[in-house]
ROVEXMI-929117 format. One record per residue: residue number from 0; x, y, z of N, C-alpha, C in turn. Coordinates in nm, 2 decimals. Atoms other than C-alpha are relative to their C-alpha. Example, Ala and Ser with C-alpha at 12.3 -4.5 7.8 and 13.67 -1.06 7.14 Angstrom:
<pts>
seq->0 | nu->0.09 | nv->-0.12 | nw->0.00 | cau->1.23 | cav->-0.45 | caw->0.78 | cu->0.09 | cv->0.12 | cw->0.00
seq->1 | nu->-0.09 | nv->-0.11 | nw->0.00 | cau->1.37 | cav->-0.11 | caw->0.71 | cu->-0.08 | cv->0.11 | cw->0.08
</pts>
This chain:
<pts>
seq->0 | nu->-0.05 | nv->-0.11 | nw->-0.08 | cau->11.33 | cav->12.41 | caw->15.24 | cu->0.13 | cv->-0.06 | cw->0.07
seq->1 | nu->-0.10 | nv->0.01 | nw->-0.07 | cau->11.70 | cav->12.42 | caw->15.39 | cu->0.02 | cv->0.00 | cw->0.14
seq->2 | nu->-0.02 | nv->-0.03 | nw->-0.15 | cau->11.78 | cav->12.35 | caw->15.72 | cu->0.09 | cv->0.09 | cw->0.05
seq->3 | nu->-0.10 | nv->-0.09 | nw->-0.04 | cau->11.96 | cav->12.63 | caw->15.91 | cu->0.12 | cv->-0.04 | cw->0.05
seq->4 | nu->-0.07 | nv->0.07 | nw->-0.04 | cau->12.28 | cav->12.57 | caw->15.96 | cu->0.13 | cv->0.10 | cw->0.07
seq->5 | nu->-0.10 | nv->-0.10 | nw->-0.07 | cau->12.59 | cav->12.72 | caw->16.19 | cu->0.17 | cv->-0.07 | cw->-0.04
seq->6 | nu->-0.14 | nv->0.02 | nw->0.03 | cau->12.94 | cav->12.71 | caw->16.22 | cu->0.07 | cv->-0.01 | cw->0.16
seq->7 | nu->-0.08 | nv->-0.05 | nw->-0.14 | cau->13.20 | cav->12.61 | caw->16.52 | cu->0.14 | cv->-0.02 | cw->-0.05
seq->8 | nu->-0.16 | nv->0.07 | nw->0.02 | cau->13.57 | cav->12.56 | caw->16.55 | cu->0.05 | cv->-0.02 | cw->0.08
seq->9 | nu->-0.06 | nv->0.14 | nw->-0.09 | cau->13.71 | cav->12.26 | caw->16.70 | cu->0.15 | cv->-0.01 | cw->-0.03
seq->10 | nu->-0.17 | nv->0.03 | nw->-0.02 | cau->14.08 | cav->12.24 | caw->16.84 | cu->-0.01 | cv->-0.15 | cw->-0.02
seq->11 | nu->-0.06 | nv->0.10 | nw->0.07 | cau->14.22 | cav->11.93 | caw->16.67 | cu->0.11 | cv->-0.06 | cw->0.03
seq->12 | nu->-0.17 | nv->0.06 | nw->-0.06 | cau->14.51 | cav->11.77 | caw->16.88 | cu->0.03 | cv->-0.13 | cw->-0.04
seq->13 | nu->-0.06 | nv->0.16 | nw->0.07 | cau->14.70 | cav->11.45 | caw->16.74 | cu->-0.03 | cv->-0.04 | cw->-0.14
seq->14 | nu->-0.02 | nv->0.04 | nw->0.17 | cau->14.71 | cav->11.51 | caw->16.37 | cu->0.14 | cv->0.03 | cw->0.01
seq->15 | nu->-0.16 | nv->0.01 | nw->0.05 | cau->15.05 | cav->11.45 | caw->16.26 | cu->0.08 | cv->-0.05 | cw->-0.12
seq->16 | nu->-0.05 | nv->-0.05 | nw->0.13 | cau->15.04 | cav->11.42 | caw->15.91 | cu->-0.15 | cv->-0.03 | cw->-0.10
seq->17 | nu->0.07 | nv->0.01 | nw->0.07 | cau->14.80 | cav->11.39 | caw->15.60 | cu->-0.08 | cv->-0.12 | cw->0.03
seq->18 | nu->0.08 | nv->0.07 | nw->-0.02 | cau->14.68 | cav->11.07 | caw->15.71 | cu->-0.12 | cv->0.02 | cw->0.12
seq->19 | nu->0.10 | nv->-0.04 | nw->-0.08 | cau->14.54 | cav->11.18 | caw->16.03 | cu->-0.13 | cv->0.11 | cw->-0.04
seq->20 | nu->0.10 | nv->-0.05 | nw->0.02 | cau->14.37 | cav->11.48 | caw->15.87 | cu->-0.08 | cv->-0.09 | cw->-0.09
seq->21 | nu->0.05 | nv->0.04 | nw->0.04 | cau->14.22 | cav->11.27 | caw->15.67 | cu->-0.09 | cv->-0.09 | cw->0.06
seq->22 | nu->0.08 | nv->0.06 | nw->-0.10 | cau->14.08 | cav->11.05 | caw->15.91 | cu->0.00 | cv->0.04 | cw->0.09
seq->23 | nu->0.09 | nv->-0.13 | nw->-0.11 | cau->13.95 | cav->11.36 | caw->16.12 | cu->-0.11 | cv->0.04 | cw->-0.14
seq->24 | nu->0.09 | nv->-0.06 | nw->0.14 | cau->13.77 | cav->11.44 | caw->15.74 | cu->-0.12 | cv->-0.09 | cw->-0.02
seq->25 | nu->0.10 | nv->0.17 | nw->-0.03 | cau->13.64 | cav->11.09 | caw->15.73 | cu->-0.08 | cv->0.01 | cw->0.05
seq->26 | nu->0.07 | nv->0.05 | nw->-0.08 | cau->13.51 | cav->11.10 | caw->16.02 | cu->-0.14 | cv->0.11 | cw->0.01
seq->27 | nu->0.10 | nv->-0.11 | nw->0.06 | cau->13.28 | cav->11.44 | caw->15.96 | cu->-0.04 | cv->0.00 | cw->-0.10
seq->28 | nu->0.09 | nv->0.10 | nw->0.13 | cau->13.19 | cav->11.29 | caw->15.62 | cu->-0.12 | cv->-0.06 | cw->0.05
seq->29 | nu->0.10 | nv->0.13 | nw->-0.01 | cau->13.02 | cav->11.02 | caw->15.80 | cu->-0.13 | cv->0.08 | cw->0.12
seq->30 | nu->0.09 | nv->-0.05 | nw->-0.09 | cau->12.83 | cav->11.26 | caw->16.06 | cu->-0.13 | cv->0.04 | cw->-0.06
seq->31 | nu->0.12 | nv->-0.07 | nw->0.07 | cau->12.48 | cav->11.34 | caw->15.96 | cu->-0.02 | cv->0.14 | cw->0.11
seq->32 | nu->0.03 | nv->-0.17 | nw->0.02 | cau->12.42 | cav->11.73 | caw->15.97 | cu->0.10 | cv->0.06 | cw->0.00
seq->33 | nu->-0.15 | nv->-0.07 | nw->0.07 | cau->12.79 | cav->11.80 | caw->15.87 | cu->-0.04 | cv->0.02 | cw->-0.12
seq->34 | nu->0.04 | nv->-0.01 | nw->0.15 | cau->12.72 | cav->11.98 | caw->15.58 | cu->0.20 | cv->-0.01 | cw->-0.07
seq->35 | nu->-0.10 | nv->-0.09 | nw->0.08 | cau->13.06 | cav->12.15 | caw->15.52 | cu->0.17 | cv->-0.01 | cw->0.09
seq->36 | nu->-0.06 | nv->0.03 | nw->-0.10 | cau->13.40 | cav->12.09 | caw->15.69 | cu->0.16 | cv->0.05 | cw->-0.06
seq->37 | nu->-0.13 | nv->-0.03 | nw->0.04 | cau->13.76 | cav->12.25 | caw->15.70 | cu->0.12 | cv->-0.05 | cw->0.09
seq->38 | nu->-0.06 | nv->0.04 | nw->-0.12 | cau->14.04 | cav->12.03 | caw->15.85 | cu->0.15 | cv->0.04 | cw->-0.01
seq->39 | nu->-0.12 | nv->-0.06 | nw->0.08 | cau->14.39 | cav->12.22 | caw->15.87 | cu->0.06 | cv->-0.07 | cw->0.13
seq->40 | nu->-0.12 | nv->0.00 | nw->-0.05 | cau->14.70 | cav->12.06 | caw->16.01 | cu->0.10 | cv->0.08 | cw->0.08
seq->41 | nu->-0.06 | nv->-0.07 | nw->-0.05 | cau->14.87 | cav->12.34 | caw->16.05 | cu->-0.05 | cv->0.11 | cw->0.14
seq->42 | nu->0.07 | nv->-0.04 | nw->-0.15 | cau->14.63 | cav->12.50 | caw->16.33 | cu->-0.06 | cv->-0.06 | cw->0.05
seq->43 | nu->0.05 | nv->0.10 | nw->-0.05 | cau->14.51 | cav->12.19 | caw->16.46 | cu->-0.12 | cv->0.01 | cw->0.03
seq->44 | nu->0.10 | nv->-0.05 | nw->0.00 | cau->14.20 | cav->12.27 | caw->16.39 | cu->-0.10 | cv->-0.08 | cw->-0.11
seq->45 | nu->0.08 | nv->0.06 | nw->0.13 | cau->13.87 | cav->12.18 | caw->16.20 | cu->-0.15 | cv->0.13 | cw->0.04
seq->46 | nu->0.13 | nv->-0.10 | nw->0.01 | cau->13.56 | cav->12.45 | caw->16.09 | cu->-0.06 | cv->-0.10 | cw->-0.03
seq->47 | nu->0.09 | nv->0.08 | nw->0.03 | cau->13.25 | cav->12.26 | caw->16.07 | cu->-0.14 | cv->0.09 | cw->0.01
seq->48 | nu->0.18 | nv->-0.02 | nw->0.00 | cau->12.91 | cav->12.37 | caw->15.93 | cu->-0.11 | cv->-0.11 | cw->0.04
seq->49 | nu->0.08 | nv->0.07 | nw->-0.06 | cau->12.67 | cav->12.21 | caw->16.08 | cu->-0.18 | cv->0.01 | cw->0.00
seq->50 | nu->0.12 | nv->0.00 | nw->-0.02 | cau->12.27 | cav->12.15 | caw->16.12 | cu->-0.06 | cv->-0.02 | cw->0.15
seq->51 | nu->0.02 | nv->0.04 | nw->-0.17 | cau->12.18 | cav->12.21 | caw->16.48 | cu->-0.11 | cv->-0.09 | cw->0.04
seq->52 | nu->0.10 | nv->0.10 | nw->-0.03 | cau->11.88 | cav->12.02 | caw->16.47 | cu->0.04 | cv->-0.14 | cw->-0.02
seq->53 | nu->-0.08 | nv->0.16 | nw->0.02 | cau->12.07 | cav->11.71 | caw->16.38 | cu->0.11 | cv->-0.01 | cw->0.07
seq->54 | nu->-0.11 | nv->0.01 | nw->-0.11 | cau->12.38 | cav->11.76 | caw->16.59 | cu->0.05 | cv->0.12 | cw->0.03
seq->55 | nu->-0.06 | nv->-0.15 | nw->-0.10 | cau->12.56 | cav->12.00 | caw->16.84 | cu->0.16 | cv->-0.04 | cw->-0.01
seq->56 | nu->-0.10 | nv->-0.06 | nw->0.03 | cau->12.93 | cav->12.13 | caw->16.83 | cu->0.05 | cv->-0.16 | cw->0.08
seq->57 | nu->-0.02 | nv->0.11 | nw->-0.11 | cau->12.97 | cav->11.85 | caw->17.15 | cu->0.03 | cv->-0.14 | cw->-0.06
seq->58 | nu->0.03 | nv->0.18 | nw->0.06 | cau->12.83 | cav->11.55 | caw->16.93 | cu->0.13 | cv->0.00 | cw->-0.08
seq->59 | nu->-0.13 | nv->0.01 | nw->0.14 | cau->13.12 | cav->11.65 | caw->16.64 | cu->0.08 | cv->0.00 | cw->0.12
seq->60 | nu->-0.11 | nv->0.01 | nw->-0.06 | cau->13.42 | cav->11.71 | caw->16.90 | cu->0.00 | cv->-0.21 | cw->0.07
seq->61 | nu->0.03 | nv->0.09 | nw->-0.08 | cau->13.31 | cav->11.36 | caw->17.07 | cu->0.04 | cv->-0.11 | cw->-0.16
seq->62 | nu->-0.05 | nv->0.11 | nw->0.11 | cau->13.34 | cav->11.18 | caw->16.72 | cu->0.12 | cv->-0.05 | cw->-0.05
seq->63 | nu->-0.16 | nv->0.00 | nw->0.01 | cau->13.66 | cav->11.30 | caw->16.66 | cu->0.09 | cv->-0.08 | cw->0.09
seq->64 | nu->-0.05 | nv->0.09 | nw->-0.09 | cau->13.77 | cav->11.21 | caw->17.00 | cu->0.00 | cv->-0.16 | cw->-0.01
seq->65 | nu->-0.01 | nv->0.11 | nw->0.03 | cau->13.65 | cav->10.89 | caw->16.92 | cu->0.09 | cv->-0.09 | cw->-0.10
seq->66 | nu->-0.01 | nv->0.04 | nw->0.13 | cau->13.78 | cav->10.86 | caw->16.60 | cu->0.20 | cv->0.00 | cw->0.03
seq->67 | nu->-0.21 | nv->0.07 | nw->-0.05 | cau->14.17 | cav->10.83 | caw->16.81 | cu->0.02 | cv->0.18 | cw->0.00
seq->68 | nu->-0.07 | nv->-0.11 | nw->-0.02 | cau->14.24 | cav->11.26 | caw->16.86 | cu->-0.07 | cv->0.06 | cw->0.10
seq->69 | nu->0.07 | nv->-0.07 | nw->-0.09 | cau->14.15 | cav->11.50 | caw->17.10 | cu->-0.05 | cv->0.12 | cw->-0.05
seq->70 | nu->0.08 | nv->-0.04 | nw->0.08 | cau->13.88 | cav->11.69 | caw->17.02 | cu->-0.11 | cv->0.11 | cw->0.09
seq->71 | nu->0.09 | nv->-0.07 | nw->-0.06 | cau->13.72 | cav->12.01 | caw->17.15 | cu->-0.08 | cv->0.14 | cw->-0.04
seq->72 | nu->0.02 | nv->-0.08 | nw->0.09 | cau->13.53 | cav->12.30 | caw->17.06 | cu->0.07 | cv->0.12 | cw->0.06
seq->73 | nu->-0.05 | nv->-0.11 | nw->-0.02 | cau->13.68 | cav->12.66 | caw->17.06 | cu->-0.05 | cv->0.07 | cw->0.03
</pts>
């Protein structure tokens, strides 16, 4: 059986070119209960499906942040 999963969208500040979205992509790769993830440049933004029972909107923006950008949910 599938875990239920949701959706948020996180403002994305300090990408500034292909390499940073990439290492904002990276870094929701490596999250467990990111299933699914969209990271766009151009609206400084990132969609993330998610598994709430394994992590909350909070935990992903906080990774990011970590991960050198600023990172919050919408």
């Amino acid at each position: 059986m599938f875990d239920k999963t949701e959706n948020t969208l996180l403002t994305v500040n300090g990408m500034h070119c292909n390499h940073c979205k990439a290492k904002v992509e990276n870094t929701l790769k490596a999250l467990k209960g990111v299933k699914k993830y969209t990271v766009s440049l151009e609206t400084a933004s990132a969609e993330v499906e998610y598994v709430p029972k394994k992590i909350t909107p909070a935990e992903i923006a906080s990774a990011i942040t970590n991960a050198g950008f600023e990172a919050s949910v919408k």
